[in-house]
PDB file of N, CA, C and O in Angstrom, chain B, residues numbered from 101:
ATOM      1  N   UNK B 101      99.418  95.637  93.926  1.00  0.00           N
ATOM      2  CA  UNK B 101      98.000  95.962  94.041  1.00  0.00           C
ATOM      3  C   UNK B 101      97.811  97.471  94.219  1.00  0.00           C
ATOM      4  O   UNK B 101      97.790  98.006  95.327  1.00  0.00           O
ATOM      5  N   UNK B 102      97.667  98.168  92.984  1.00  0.00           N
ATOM      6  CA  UNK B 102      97.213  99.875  93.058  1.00  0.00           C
ATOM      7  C   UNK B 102      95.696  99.712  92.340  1.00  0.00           C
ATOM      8  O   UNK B 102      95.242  99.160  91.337  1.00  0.00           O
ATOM      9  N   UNK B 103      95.152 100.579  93.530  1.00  0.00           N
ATOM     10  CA  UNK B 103      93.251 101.184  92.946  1.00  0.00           C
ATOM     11  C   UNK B 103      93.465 102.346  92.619  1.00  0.00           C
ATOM     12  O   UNK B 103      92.535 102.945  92.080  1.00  0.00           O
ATOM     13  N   UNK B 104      94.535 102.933  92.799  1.00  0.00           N
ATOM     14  CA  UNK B 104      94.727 104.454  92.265  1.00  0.00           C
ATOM     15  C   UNK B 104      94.900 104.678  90.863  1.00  0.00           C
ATOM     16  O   UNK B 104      94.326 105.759  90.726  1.00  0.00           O
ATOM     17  N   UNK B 105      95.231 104.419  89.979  1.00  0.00           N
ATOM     18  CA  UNK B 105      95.437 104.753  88.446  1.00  0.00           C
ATOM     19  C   UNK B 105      94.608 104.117  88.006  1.00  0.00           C
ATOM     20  O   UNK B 105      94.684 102.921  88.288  1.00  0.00           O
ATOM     21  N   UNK B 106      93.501 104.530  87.175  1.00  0.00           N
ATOM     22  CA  UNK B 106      92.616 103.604  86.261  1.00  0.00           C
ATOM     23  C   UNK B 106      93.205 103.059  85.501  1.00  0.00           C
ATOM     24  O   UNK B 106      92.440 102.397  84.801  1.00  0.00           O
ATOM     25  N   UNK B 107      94.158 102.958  85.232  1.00  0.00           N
ATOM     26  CA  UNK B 107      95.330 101.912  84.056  1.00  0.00           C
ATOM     27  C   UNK B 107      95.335 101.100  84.523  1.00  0.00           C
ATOM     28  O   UNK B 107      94.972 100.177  83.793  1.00  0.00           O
ATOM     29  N   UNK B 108      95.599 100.774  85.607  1.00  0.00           N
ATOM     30  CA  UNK B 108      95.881  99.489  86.277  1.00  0.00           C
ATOM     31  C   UNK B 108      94.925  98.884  87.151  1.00  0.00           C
ATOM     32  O   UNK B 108      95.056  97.919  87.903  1.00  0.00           O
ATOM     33  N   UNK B 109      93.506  99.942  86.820  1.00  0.00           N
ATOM     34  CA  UNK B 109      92.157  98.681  87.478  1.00  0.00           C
ATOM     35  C   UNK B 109      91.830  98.428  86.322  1.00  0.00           C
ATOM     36  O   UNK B 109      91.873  97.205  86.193  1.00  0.00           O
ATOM     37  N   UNK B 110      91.492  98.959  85.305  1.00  0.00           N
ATOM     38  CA  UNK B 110      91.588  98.054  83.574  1.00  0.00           C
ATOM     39  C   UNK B 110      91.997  96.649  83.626  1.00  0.00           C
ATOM     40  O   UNK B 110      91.351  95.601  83.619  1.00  0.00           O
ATOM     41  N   UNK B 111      93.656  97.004  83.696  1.00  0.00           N
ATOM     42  CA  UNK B 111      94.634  96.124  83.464  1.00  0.00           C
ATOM     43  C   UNK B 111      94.327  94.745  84.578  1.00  0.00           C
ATOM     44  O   UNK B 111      94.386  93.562  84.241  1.00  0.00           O
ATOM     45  N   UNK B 112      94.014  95.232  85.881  1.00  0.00           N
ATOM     46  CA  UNK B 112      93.799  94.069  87.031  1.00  0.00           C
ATOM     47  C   UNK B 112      92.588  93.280  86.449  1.00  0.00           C
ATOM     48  O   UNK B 112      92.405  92.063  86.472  1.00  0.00           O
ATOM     49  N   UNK B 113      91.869  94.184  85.965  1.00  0.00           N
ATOM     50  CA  UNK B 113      90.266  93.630  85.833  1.00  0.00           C
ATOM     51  C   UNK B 113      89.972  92.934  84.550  1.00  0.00           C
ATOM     52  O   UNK B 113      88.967  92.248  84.358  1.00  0.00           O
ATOM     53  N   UNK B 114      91.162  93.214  83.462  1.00  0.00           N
ATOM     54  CA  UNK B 114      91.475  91.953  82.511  1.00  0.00           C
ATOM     55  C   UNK B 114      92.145  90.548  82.773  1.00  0.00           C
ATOM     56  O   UNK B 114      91.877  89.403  82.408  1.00  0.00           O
ATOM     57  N   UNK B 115      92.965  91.019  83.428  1.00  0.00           N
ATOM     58  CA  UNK B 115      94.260  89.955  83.951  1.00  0.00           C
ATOM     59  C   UNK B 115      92.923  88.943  84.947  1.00  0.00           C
ATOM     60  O   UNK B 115      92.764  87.753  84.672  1.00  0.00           O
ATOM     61  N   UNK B 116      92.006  89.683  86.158  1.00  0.00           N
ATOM     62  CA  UNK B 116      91.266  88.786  86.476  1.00  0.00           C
ATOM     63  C   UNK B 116      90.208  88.066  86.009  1.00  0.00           C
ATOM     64  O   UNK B 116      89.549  87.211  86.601  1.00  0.00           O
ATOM     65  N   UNK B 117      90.066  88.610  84.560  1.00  0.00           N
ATOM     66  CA  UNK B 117      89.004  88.216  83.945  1.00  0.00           C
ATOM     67  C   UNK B 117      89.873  87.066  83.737  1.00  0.00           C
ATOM     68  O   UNK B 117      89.588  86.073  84.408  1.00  0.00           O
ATOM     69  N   UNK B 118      91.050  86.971  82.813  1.00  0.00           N
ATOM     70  CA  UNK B 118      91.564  86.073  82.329  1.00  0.00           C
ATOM     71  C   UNK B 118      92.053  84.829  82.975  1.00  0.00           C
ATOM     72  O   UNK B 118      92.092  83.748  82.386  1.00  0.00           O
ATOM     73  N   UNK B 119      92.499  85.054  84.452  1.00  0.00           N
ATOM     74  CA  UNK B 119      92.535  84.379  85.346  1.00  0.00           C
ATOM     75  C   UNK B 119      91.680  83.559  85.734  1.00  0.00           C
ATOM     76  O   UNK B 119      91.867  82.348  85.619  1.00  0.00           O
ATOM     77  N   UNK B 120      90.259  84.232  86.424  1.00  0.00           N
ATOM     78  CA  UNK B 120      88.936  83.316  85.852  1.00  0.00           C
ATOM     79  C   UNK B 120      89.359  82.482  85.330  1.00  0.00           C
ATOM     80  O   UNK B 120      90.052  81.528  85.684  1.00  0.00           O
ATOM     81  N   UNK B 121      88.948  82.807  84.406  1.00  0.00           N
ATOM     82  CA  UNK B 121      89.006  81.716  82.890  1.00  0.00           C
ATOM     83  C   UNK B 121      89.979  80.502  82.895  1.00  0.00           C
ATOM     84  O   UNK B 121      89.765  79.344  82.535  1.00  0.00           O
ATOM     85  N   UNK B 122      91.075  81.058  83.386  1.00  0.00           N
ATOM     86  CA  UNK B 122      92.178  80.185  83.722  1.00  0.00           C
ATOM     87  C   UNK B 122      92.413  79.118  84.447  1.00  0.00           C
ATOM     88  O   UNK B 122      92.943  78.046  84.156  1.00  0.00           O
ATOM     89  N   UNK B 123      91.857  79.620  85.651  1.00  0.00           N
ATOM     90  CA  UNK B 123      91.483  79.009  86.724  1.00  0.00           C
ATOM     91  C   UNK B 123      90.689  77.655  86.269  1.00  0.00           C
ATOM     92  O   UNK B 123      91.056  76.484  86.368  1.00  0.00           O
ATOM     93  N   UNK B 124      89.255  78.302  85.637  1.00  0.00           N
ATOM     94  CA  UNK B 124      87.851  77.351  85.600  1.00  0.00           C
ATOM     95  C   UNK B 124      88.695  76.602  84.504  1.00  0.00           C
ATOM     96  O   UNK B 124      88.328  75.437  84.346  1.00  0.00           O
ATOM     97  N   UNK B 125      89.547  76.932  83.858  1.00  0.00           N
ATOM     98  CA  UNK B 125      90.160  75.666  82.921  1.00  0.00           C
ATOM     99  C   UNK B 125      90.985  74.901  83.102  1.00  0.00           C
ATOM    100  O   UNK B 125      91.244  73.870  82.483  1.00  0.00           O
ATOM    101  N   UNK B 126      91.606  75.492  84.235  1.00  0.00           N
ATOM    102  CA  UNK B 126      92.909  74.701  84.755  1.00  0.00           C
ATOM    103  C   UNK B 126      92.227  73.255  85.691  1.00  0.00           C
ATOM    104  O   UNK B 126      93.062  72.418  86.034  1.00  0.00           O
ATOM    105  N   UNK B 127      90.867  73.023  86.042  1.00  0.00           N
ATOM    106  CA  UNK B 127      89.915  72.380  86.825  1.00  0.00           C
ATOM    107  C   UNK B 127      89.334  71.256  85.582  1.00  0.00           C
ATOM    108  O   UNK B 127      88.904  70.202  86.050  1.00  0.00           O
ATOM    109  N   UNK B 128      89.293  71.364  84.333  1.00  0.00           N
ATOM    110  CA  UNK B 128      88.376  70.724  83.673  1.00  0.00           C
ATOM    111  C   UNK B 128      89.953  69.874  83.034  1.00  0.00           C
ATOM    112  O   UNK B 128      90.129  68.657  83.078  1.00  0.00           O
ATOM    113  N   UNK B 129      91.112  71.067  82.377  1.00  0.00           N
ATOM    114  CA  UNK B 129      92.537  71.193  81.406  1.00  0.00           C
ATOM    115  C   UNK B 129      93.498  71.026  82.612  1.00  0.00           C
ATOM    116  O   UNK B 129      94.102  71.978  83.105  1.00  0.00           O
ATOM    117  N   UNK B 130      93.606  69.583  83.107  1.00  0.00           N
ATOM    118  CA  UNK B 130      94.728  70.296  84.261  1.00  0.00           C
ATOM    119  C   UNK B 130      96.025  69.365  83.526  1.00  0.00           C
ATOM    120  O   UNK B 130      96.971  68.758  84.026  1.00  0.00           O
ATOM    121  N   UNK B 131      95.566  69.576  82.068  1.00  0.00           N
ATOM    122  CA  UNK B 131      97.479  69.163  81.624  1.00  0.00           C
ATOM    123  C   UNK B 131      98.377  70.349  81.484  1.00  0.00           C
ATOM    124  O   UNK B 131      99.595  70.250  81.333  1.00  0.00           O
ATOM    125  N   UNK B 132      97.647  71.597  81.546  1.00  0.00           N
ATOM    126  CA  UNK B 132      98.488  72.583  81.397  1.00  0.00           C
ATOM    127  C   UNK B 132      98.951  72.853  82.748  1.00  0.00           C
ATOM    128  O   UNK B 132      98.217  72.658  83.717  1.00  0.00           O
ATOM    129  N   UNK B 133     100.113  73.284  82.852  1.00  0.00           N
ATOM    130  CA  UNK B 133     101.286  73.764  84.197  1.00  0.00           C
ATOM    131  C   UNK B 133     100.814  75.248  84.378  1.00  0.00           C
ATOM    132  O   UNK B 133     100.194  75.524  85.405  1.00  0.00           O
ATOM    133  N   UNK B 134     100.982  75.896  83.758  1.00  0.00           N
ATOM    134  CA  UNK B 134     100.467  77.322  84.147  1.00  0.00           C
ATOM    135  C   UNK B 134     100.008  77.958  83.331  1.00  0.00           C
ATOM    136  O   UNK B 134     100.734  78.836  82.865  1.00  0.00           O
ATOM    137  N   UNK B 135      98.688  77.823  82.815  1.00  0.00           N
ATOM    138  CA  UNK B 135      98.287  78.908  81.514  1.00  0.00           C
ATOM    139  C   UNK B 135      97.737  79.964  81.681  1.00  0.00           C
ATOM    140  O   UNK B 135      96.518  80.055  81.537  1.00  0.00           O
ATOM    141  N   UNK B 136      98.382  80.845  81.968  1.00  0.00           N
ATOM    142  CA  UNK B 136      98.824  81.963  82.162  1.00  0.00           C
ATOM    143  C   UNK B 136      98.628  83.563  80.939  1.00  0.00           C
ATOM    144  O   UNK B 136      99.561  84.353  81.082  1.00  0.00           O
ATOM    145  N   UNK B 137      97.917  83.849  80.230  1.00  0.00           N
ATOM    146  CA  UNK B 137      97.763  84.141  78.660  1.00  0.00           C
ATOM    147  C   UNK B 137      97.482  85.231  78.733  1.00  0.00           C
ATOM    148  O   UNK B 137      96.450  85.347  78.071  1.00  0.00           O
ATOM    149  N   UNK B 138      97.928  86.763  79.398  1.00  0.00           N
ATOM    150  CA  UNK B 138      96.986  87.468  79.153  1.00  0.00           C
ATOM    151  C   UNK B 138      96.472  88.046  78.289  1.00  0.00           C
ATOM    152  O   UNK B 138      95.488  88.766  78.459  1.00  0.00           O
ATOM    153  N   UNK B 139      97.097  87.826  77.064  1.00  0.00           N
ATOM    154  CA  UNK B 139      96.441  88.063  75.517  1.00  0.00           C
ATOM    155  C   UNK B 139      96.760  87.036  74.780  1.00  0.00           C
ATOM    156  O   UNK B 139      96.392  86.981  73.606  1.00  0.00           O
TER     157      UNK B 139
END
């Protein structure tokens, strides 16, 4: 967890976007084990 380099609040703030997403699907899709995707 670094707030110091804007590279890596980008990078956090995709990864949590994607996570989201992940999350709210892993709740509806819970045949997947870990979907995990960040691209």
């Amino acid at each position: 967890m670094g707030w110091r380099p804007i590279s890596n609040f980008s990078l956090t703030g995709m990864l949590v976007k994607y996570w989201r997403r992940d999350f709210r699907r892993r709740e509806t899709d819970a045949e997947t084990e870990f979907p995990l995707h960040p691209l």
